[in-house]
C-alpha positions in Angstrom: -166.6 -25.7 -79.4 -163.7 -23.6 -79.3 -162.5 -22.5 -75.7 -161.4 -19.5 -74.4 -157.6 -19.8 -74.6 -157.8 -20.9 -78.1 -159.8 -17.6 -79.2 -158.1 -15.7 -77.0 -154.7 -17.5 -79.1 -155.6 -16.8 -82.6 -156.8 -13.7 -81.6 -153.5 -12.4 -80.4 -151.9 -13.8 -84.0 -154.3 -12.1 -85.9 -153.6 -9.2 -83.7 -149.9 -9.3 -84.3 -149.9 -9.4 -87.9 -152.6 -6.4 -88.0 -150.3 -4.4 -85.6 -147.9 -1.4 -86.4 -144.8 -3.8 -84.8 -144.8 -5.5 -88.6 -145.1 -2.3 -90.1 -142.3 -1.1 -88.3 -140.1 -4.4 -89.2 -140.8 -4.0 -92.3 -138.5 -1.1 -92.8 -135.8 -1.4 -95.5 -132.1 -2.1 -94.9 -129.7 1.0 -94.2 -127.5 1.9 -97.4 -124.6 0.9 -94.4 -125.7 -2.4 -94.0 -122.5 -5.1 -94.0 -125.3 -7.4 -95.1 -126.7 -5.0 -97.9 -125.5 -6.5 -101.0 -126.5 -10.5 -99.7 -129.4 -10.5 -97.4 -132.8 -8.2 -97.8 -136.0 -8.5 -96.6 -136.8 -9.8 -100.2 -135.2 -13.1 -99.2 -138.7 -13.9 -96.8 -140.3 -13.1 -99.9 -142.7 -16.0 -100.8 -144.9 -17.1 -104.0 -148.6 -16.7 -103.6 -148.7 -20.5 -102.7 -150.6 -21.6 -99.8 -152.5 -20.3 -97.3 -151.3 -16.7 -96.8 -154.2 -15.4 -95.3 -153.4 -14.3 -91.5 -156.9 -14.2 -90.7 -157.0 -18.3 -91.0 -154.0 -18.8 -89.5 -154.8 -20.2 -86.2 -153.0 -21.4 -83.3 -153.8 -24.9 -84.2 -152.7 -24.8 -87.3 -149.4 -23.4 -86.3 -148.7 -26.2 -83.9 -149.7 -28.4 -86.5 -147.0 -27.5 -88.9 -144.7 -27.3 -86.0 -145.6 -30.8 -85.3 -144.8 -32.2 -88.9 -141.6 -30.4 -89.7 -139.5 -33.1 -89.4 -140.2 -36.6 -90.8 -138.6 -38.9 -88.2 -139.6 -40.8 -85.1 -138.6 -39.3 -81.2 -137.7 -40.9 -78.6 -140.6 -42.2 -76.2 -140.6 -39.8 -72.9 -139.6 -42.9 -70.7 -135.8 -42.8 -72.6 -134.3 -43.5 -69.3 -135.2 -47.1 -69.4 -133.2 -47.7 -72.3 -130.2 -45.7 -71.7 -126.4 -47.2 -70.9 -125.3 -43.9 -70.0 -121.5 -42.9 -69.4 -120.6 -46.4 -69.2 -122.0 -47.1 -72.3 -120.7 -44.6 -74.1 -117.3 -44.0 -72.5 -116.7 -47.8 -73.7 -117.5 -46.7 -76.9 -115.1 -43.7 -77.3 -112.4 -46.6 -76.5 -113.3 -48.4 -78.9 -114.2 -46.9 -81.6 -112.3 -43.8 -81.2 -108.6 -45.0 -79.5 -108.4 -48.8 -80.5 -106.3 -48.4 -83.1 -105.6 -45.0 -83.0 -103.0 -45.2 -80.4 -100.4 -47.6 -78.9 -98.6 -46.4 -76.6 -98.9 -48.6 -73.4 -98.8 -45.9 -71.0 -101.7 -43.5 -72.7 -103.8 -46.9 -72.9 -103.5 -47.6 -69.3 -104.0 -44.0 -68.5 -107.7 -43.6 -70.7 -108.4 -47.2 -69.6 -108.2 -46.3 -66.3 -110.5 -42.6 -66.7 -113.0 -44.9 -68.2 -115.5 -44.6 -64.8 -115.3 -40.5 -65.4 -118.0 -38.6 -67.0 -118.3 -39.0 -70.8 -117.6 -35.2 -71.6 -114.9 -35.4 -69.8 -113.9 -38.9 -71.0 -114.1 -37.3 -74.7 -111.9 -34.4 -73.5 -109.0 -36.3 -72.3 -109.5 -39.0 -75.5 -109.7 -36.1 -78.1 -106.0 -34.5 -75.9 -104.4 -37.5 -76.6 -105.1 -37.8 -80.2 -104.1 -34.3 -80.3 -100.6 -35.4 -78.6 -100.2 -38.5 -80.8 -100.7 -36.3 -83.9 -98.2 -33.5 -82.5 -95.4 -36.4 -81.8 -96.4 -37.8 -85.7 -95.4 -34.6 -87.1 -92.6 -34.0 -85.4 -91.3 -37.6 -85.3 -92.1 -38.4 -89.1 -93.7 -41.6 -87.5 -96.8 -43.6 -88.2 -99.1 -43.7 -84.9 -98.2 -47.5 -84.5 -94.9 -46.5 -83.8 -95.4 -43.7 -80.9 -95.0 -45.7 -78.0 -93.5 -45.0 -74.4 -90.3 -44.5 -75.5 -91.1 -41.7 -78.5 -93.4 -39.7 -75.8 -90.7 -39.6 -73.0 -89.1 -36.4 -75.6 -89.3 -34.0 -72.6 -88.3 -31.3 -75.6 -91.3 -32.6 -77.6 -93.3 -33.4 -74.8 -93.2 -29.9 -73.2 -93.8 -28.1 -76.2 -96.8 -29.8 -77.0 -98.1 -29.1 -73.2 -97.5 -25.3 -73.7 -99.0 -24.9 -76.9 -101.7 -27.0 -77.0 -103.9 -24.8 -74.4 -105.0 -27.9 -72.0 -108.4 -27.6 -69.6 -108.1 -28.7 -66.1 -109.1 -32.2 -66.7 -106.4 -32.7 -70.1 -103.5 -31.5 -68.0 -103.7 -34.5 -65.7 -102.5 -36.6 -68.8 -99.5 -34.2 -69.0 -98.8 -34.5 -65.3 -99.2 -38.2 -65.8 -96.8 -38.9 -68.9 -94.7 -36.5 -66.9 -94.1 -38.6 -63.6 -94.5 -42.1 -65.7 -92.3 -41.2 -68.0 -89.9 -38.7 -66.8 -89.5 -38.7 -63.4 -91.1 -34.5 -62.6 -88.1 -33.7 -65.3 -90.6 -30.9 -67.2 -89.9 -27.4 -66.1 -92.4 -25.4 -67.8 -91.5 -21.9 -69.5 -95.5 -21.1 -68.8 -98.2 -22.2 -66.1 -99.3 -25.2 -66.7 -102.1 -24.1 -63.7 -105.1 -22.3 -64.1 -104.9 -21.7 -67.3 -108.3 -22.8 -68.3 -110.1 -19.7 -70.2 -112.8 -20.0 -67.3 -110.8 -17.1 -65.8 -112.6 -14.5 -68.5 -115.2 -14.8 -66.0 -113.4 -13.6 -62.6 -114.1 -9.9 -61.7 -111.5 -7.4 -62.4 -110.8 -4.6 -60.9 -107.7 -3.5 -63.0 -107.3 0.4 -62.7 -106.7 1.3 -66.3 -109.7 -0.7 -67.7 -112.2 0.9 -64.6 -111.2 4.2 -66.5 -111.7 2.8 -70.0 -115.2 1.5 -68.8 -116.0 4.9 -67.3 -115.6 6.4 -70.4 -117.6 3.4 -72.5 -120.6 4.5 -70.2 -120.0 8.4 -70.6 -120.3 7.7 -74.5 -123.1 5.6 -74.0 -122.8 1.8 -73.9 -125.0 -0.1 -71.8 -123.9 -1.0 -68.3 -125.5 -4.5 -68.6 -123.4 -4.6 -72.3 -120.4 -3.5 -70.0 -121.1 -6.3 -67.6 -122.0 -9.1 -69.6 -119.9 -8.8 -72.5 -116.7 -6.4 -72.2 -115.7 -7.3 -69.3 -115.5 -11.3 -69.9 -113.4 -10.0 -72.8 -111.1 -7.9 -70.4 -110.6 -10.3 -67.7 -109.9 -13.1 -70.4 -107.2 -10.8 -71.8 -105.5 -10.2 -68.6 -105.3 -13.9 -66.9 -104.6 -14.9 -70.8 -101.5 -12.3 -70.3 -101.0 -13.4 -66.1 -100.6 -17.3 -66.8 -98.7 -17.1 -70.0 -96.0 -14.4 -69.5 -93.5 -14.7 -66.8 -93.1 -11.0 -66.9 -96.9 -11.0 -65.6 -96.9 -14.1 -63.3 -95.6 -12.5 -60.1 -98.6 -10.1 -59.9 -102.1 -10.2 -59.9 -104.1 -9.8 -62.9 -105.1 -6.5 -62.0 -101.9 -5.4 -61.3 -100.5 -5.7 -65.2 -98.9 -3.0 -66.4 -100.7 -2.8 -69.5 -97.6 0.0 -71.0 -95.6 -2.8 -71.0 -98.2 -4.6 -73.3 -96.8 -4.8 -76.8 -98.2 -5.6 -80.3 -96.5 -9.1 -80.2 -98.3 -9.9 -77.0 -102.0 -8.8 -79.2 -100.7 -10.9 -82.0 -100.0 -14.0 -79.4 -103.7 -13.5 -77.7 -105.3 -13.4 -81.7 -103.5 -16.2 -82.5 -104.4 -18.0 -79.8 -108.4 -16.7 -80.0 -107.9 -18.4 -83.4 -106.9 -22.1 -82.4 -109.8 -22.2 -79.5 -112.4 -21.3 -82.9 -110.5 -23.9 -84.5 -111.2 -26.1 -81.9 -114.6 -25.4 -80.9 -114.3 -23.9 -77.9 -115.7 -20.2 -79.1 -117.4 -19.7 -82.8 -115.6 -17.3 -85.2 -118.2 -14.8 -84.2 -117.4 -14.9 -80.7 -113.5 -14.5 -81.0 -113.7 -11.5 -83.6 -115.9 -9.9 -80.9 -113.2 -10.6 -77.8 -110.4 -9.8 -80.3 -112.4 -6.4 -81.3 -112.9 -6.0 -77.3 -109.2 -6.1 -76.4 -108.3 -4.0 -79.6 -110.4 -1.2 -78.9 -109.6 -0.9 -74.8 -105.5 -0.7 -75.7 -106.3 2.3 -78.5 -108.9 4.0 -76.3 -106.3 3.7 -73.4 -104.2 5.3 -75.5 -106.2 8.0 -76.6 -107.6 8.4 -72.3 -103.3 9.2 -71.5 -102.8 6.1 -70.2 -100.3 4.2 -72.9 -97.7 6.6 -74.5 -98.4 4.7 -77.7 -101.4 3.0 -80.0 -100.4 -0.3 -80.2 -103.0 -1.3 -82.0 -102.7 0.6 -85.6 -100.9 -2.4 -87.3 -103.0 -5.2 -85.8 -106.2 -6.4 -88.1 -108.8 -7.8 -86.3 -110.3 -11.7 -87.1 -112.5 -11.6 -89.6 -115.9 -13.3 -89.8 -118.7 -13.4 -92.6 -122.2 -12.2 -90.9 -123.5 -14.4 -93.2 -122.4 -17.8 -93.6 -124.3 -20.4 -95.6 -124.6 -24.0 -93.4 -124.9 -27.4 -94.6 -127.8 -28.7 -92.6 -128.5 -32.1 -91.1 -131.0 -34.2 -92.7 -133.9 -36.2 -90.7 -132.1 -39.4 -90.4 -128.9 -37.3 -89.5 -131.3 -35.8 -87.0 -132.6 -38.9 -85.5 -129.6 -40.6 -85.3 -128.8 -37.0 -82.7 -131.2 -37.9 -80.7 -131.4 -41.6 -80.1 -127.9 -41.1 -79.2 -128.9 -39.2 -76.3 -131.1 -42.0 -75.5 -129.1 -44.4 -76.1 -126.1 -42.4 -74.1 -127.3 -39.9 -71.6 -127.3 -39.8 -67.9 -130.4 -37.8 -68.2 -131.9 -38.6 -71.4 -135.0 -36.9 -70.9 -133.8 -33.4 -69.1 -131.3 -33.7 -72.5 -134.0 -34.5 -74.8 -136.1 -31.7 -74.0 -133.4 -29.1 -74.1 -131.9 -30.0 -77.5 -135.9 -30.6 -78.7 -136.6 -27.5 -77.6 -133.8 -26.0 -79.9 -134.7 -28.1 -83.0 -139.0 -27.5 -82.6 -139.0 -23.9 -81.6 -134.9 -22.2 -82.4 -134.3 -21.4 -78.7 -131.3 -20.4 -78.1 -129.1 -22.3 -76.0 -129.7 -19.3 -73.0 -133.0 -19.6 -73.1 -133.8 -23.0 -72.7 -131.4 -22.8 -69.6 -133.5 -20.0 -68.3 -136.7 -21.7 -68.6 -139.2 -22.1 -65.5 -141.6 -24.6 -64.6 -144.4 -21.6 -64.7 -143.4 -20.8 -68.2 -144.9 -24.1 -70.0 -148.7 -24.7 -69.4 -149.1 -28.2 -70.8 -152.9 -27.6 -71.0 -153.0 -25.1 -73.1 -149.9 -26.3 -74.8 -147.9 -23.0 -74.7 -144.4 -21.9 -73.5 -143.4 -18.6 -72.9 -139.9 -17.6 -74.2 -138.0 -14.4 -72.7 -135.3 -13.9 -75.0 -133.1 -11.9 -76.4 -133.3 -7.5 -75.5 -135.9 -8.9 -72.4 -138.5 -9.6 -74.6 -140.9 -12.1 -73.4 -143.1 -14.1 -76.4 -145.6 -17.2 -76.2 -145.6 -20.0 -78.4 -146.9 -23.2 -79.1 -145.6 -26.1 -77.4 -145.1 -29.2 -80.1 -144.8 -32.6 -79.7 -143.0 -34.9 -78.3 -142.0 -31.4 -75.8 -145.2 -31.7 -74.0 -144.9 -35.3 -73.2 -141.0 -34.6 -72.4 -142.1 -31.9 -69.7 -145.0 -33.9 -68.2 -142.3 -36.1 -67.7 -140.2 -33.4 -65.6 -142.9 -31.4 -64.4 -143.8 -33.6 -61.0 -142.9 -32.4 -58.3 -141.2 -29.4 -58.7 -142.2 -25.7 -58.0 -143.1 -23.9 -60.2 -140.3 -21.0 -59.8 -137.8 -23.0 -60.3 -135.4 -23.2 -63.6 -136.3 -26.5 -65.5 -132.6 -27.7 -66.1 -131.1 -26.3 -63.1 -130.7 -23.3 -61.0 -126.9 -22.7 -61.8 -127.7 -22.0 -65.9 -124.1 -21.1 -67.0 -123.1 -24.4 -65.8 -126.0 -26.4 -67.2 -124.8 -23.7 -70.7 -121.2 -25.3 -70.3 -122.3 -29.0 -69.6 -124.6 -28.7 -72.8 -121.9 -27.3 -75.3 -120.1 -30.3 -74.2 -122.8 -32.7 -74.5 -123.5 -31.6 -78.1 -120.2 -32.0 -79.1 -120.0 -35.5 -77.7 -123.4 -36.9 -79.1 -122.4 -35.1 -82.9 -119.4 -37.0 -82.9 -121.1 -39.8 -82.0 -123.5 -39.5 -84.7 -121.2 -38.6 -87.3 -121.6 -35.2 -88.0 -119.2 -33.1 -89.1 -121.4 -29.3 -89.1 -119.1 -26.9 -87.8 -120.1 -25.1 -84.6 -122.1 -25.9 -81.5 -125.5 -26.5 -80.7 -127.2 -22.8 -82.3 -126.5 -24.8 -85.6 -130.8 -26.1 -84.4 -131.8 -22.7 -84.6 -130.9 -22.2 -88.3 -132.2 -26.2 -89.2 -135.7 -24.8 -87.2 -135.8 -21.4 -89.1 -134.9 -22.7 -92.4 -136.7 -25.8 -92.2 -140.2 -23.0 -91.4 -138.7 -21.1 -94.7 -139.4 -23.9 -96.2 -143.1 -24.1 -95.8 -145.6 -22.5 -98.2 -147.7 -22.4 -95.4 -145.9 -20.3 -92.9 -146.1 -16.6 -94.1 -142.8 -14.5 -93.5 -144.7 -12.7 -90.2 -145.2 -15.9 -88.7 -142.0 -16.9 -89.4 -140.3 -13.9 -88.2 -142.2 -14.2 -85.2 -141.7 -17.5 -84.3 -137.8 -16.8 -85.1 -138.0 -13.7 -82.4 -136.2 -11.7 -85.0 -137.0 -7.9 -85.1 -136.1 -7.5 -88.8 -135.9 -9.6 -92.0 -132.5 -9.4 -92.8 -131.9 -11.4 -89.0 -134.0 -13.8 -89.7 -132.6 -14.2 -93.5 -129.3 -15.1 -92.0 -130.8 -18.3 -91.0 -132.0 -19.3 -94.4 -129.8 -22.2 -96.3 -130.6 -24.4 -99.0 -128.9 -27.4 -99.7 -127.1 -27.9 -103.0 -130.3 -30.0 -104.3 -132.8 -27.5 -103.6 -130.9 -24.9 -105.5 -130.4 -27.1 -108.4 -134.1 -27.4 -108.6 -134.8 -23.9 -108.1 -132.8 -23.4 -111.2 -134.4 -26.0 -113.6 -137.7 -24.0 -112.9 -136.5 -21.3 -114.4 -138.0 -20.7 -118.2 -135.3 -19.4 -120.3 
């Protein structure tokens, strides 16, 4: 007999699909759309195969698809018994990643010794010194096997490499090290080598000029939580970007910087150097055309407000990103091989196991799953709710192996409290980090970070002649078709075939 939660379940999708919400998302893209001419509704737009009626779509048979999407084994909820952890795969990294890569005595010794330190860190200061091997290559005309102590005690070399290569907290330690090993304290840098780590986007500002700009942004409109959470990270980036960099700037505070004595060199210096964190993975394109478009737009208006006798901004383009950009997706043995690398690797197998399957089975993004309680995911009923994006709150089915994951957190913990951790923009940091690592482990080589899941979960649904395009708008939380559309990619393979269907 069916029980109360599951009729009151398919009740509420049957209620959803009848409602005016999907009328209203059904409305047609603006003639303005950047996304016009590529992505439409029509995209959603399936053939009459399969079960399309909503009325038999029930909540069972959504979590049954959900449970078959992908075709490969997950690791068992007790992972942590068969996990080697940083150890394990710090030992790894040596050897697979710096054994024959580079030869110089004293940067062996030095990752040799940083062996005991936490693998993303580990991977940091291993990927830095590849990074200064390839620098001295280039500018050396030597093969790797010939950079050795003598080749990296260039102080000329050396230096410039330390002030253009950006280094986090824990990769200027190597510099500090090659500098007293090798040089004796000899390097006198032209720029800070301290506390320059692009963490400092998140200190509070209280810069004079930009309070005024910000007043205006909320006369005209703008959000104060958009203010907050988004313009100023990108104002406070900009100005300890300008403090730490410029020794013009470095004898006041941040929010002391003249910003009249900002020029358009200094714009094209902060773009260019938005660009090399995108190259290296730090930010996605997306995210540095935003902070670029940030800083842009607070010089002009400043300019417009009285404040800057000039627009310094009327010659500088902005970074350019495509709305759209088709992905190459991992496979189910590339998928596998993602996760029993966490297994296989992780301090905390199954905390990480849940968060990245709860990417992969349901698309979260990587802010929700840090926000998620205890009292959000009733196991019984096999449900999680999801607030997301624009404080919108959804329930969902719960698929396997997540339920067995979270029975194995649940015990003893309240009910309130976050499942991966109270502080969630540090657990956010730590699991950028750990994506990259266990990718590179598995041999990947997607571009971007760990929302890459959301568009394998949404176009792996697409896929499915059994998942109408309400269901899989509203398992994708999208508000309109043309969102969720960005999300669709087919493979190379799939196209081809689509194509030798078509009768000429």
């Amino acid at each position: 007999m069916m029980d109360e939660h599951t009729k009151t379940s398919n009740s509420y999708i049957y209620g959803l699909f009848q409602s005016e919400h999907w009328k209203q998302l059904a409305k047609t893209l603006s003639s303005n759309a950047s996304t016009k001419n590529s992505i439409s509704q029509e995209c959603l737009t399936k053939e009459d195969i399969g079960n399309h009626d909503i009325k038999n779509l029930s909540w069972e048979k959504v979590l049954s698809f959900l449970n078959s999407m992908y075709a490969f084994a997950w690791p068992e909820h007790n992972a942590k018994t068969c996990s080697s952890g940083s150890p394990g795969l710090n030992e790894w990294i040596f050897t697979t990643h710096i054994q024959g890569q580079i030869f110089a005595p004293v940067l062996l010794d030095y990752l040799e010794k940083k062996k005991k330190m936490k693998s993303t860190s580990f991977f940091s200061i291993t990927e830095y010194a590849l990074e200064l091997i390839h620098f001295f290559k280039t500018h050396l005309e030597l093969d790797a096997r010939f950079i050795g102590d003598k080749e990296l005690a260039n102080k000329d070399i050396l230096m410039k490499f330390a002030e253009q290569s950006y280094p986090n907290f824990v990769q200027r330690d190597l510099i500090f090290t090659l500098d007293k090993k090798l040089l004796s304290h000899k390097l006198e840098f032209q720029t800070s080598m301290h506390n320059r780590s692009t963490r400092g986007r998140n200190q509070e500002i209280n810069h004079p000029a930009i309070n005024a700009h910000i007043k205006d942004l909320l006369r005209s409109g703008v959000k104060a939580k958009s203010v907050h959470n988004k313009y100023k990270a990108s104002y406070a980036m900009f100005l300890h970007w300008l403090h730490y960099n410029y020794v013009q700037f470095q004898s006041i505070s941040p929010d002391d910087i003249p910003l009249s004595k900002v020029t358009e060199e200094h714009l094209l210096e902060f773009k260019q150097y938005l660009l090399r964190l995108a190259t290296k993975g730090v930010y996605s394109k997306h995210t540095v055309s935003d902070r670029f478009y940030d800083i842009r737009s607070l010089m002009s208006n400043l300019y417009k407000l009285g404040w800057l006798s000039r627009d310094i901004t009327l010659d500088i383009t902005g970074i350019a990103y495509d709305k759209y950009l088709h992905r190459d997706l991992p496979s189910d043995t590339e998928l596998q091989r993602f996760f029993q690398t966490i297994q296989r690797y992780s301090d905390d197998p199954v905390t990480e196991l849940t968060a990245f399957g709860l990417m992969l089975c349901l698309g979260l993004r990587i802010h929700e799953v840090a926000g998620t309680r205890y009292k959000d995911v009733n196991l019984e009923n096999k449900t999680i709710s999801i607030f997301g994006k624009n404080e919108k709150s959804v329930i969902l089915p719960l698929p396997e192996p997540l339920q067995e994951y979270f029975a194995n957190l649940s015990g003893g913990h309240s009910q309130d409290s976050y499942v991966f951790g109270d502080n969630i923009q540090a657990f956010i940091r730590e699991l950028r980090k750990r994506y990259k690592l266990y990718t590179f482990v598995s041999g990947w080589n997607y571009p971007g970070g760990p929302h890459l899941l959301r568009h394998v979960f949404i176009s792996r649904l697409s896929d499915r002649a059994d998942c109408p395009p309400q269901l899989l708008m509203y398992l994708a939380r999208h508000d309109r078709p043309e969102n969720t559309a960005r999300y669709v990619h087919r493979s190379t393979s799939q196209l081809q075939n689509a194509v030798n269907k078509i009768n000429y």
